[in-house]
The first five atom37 places (N, CA, C, CB, O) and aatype in JSON, in Angstrom:
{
  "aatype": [20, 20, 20, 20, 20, 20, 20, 20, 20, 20, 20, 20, 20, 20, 20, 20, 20, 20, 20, 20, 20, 20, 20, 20, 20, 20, 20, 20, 20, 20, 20, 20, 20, 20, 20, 20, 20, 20, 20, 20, 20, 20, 20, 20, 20, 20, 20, 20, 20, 20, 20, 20, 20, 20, 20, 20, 20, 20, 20, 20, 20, 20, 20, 20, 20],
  "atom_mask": [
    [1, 1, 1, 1, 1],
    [1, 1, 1, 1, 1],
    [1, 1, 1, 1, 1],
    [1, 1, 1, 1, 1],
    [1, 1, 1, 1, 1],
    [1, 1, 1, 1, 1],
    [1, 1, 1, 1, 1],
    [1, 1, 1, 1, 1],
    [1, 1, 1, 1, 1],
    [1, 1, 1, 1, 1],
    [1, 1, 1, 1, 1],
    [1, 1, 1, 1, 1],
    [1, 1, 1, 1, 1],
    [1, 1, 1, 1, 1],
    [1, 1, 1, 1, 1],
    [1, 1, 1, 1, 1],
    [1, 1, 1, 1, 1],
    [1, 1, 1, 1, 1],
    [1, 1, 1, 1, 1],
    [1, 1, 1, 1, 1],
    [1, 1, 1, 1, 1],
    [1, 1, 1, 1, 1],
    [1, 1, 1, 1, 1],
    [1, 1, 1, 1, 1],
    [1, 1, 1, 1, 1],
    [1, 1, 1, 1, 1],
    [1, 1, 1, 1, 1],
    [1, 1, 1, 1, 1],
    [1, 1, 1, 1, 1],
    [1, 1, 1, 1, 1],
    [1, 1, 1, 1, 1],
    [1, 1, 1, 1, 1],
    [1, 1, 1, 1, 1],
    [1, 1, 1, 1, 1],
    [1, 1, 1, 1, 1],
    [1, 1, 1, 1, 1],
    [1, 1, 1, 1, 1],
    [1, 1, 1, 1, 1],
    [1, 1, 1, 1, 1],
    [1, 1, 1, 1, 1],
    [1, 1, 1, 1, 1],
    [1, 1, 1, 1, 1],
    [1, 1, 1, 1, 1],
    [1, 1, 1, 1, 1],
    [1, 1, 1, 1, 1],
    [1, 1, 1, 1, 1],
    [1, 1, 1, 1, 1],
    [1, 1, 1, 1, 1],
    [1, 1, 1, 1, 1],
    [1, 1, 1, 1, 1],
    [1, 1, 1, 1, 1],
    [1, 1, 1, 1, 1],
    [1, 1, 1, 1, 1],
    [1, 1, 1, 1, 1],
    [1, 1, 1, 1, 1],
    [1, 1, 1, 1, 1],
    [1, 1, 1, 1, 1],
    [1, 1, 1, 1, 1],
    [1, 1, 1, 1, 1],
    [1, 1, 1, 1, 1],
    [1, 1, 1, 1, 1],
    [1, 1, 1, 1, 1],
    [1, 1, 1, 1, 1],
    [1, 1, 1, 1, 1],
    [1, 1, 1, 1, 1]
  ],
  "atom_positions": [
    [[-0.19, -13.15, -3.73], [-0.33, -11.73, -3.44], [1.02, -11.1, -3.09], [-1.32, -11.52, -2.28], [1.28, -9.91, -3.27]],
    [[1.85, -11.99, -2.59], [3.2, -11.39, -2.15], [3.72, -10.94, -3.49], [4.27, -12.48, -1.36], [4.13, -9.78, -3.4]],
    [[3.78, -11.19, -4.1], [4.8, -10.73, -6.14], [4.16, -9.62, -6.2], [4.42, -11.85, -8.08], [4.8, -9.0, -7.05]],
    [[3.26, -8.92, -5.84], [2.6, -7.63, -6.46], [3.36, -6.62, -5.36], [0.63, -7.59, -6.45], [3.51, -5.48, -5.8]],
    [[3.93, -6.89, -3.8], [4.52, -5.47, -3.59], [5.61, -6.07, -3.89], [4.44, -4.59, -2.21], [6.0, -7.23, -3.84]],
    [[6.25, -4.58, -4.4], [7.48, -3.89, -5.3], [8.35, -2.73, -4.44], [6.75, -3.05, -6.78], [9.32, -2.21, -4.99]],
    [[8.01, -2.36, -3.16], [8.77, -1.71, -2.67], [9.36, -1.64, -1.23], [8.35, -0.92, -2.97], [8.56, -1.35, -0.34]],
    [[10.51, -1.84, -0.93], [11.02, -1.97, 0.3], [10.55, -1.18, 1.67], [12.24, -1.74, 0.07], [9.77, -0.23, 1.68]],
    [[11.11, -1.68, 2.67], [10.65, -0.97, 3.84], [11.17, 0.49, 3.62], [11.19, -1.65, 5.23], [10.31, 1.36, 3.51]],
    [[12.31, 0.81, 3.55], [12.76, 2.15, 3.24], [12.54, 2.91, 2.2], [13.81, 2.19, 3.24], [12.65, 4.14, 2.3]],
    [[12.18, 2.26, 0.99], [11.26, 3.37, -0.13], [10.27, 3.53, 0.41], [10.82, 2.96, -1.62], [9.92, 4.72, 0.38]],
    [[9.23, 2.51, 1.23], [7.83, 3.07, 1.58], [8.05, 4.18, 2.9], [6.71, 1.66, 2.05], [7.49, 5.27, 3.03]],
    [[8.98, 3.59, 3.77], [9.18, 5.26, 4.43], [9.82, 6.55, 3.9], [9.96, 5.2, 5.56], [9.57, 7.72, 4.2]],
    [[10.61, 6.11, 3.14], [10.71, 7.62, 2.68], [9.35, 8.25, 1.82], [12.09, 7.72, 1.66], [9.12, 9.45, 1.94]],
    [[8.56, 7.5, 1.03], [7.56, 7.81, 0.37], [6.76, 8.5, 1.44], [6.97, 6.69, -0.34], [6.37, 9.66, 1.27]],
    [[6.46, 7.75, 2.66], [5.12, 8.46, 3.9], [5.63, 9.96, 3.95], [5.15, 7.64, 5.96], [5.0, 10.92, 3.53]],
    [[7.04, 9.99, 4.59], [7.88, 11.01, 5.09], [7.65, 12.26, 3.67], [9.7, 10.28, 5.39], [7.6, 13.47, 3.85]],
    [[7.57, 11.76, 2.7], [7.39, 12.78, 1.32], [6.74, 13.3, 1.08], [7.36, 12.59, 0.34], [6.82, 14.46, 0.68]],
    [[5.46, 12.43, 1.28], [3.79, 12.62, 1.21], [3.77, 13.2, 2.24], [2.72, 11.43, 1.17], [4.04, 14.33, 1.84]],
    [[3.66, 13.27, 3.22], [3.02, 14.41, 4.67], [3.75, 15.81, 4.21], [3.75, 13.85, 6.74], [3.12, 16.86, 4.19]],
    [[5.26, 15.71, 3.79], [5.9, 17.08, 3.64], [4.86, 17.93, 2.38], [7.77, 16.85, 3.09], [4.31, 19.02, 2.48]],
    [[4.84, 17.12, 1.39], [4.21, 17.41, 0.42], [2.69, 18.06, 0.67], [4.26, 16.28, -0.28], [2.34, 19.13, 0.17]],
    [[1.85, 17.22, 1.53], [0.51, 17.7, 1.77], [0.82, 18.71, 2.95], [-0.6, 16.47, 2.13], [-0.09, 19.53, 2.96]],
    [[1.63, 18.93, 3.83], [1.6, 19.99, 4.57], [2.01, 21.61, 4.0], [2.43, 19.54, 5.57], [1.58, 22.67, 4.44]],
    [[3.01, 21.37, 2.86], [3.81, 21.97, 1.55], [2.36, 22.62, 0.91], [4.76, 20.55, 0.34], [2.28, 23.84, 0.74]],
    [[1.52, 21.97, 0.67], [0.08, 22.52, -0.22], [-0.71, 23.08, 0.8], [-0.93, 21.26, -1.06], [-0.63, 24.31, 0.82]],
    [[-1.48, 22.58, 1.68], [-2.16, 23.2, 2.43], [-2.02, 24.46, 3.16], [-2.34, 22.52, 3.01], [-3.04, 25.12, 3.39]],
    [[-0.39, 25.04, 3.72], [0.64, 25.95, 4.24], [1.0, 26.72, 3.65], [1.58, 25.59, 4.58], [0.85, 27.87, 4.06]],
    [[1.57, 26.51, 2.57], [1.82, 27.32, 1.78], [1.59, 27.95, 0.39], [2.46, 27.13, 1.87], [1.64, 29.14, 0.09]],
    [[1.36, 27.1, -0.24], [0.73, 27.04, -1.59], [-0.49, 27.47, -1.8], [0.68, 25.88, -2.03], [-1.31, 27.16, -0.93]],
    [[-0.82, 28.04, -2.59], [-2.21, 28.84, -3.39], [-2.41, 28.33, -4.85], [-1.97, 30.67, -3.57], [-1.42, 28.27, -5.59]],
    [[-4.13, 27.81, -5.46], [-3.66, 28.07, -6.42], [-3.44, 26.32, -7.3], [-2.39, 29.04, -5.97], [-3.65, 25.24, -6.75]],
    [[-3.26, 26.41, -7.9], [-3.31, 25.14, -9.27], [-2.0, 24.4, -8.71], [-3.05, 25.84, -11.35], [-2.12, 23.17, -8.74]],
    [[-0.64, 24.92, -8.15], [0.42, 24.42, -7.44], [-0.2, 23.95, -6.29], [1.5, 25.36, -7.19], [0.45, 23.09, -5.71]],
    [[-1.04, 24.19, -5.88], [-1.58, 23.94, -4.42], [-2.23, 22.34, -4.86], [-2.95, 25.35, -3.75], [-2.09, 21.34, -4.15]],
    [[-2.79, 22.36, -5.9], [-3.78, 20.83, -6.19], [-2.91, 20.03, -6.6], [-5.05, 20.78, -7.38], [-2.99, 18.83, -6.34]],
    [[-1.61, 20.7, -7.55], [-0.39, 19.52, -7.87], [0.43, 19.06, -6.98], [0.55, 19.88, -8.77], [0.51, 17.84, -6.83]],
    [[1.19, 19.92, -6.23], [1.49, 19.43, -4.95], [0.75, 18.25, -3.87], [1.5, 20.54, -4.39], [1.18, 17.23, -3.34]],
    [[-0.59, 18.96, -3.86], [-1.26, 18.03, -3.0], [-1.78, 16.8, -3.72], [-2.38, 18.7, -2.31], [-2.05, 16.0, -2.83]],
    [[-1.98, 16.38, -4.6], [-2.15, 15.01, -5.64], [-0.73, 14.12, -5.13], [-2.07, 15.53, -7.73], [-0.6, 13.01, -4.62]],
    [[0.32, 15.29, -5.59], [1.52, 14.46, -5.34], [2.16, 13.67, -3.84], [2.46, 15.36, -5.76], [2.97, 12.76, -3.61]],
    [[1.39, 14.47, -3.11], [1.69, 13.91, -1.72], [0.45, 12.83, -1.89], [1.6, 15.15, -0.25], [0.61, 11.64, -2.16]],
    [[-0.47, 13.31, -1.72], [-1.74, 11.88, -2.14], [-0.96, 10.88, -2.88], [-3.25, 12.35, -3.35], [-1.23, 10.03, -2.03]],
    [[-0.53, 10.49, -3.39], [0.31, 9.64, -4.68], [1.26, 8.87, -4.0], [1.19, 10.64, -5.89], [1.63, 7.73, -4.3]],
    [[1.77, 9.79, -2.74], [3.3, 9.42, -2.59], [2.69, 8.16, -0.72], [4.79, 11.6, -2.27], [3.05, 7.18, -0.06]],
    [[1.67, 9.18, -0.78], [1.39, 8.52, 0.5], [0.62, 7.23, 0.2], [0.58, 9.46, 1.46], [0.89, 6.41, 1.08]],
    [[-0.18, 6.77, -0.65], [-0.92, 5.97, -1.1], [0.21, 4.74, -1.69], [-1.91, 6.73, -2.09], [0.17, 3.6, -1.22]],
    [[1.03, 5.06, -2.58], [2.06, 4.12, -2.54], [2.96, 3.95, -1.52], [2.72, 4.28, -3.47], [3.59, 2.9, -1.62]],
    [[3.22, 4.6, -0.6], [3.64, 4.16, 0.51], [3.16, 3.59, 1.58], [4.04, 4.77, 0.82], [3.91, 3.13, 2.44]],
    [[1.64, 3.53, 1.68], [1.15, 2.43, 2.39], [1.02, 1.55, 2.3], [0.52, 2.35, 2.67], [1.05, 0.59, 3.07]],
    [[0.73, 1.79, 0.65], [0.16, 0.1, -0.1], [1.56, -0.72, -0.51], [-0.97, 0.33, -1.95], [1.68, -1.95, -0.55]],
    [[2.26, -0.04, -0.7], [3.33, -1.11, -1.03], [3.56, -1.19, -2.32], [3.02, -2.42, -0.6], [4.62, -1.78, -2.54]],
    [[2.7, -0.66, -3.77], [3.14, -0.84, -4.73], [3.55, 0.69, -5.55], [2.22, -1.75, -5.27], [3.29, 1.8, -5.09]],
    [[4.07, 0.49, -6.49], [4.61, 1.65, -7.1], [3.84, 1.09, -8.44], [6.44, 1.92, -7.06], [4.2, -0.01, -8.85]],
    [[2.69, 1.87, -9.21], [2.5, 1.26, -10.93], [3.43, 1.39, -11.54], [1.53, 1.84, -11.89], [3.59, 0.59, -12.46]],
    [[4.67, 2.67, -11.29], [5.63, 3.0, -12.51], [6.75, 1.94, -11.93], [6.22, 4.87, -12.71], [7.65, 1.54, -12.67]],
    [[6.67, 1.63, -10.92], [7.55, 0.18, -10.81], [7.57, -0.61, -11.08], [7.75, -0.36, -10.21], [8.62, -1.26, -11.17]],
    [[6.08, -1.15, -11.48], [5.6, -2.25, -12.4], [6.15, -2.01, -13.39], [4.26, -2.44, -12.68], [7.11, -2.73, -13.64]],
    [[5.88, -1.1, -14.21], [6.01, -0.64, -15.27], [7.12, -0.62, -16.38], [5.77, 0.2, -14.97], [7.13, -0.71, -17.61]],
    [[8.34, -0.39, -15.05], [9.77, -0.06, -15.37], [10.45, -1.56, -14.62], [10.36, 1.68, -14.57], [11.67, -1.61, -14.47]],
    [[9.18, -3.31, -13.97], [10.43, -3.39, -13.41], [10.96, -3.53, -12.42], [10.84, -2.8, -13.55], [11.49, -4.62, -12.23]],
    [[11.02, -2.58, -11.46], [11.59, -2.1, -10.52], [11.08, -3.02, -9.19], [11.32, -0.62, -10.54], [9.9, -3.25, -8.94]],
    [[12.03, -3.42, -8.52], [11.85, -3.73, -7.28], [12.52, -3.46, -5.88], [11.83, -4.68, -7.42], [13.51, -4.18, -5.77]],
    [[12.36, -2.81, -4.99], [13.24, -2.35, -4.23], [13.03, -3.27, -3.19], [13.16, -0.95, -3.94], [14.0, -3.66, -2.54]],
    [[12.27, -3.54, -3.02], [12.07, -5.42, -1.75], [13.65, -5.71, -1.17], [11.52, -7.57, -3.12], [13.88, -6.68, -0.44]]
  ]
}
């Protein structure tokens, strides 16, 4: 199970830190079809930052560990 996370302690905090800006960014300010993309994207950012994996990291590869 350890080979499947792909991202370091500091990509996954900056990811949390992205995701909250992001979902506070939609809910605050945003109206509107920007309001659901924004907020997906913080959903996205926060979800890989808990879990530890990135798919487009798989994808591409990538390991920041």
């Amino acid at each position: 199970m350890e080979g499947l996370f792909n991202e370091g302690s500091i990509d996954r905090v900056v990811r949390l830190a992205v995701g909250v800006l992001l979902l506070g960014m939609a809910f605050i300010f945003l109206g509107g079809a920007l309001q659901i993309i924004v907020g997906l994207l913080g959903v996205i950012a926060l979800a890989t930052g808990t879990i530890g994996v990135c798919p487009l990291y798989m994808l591409f590869k990538i390991n920041t560990k």
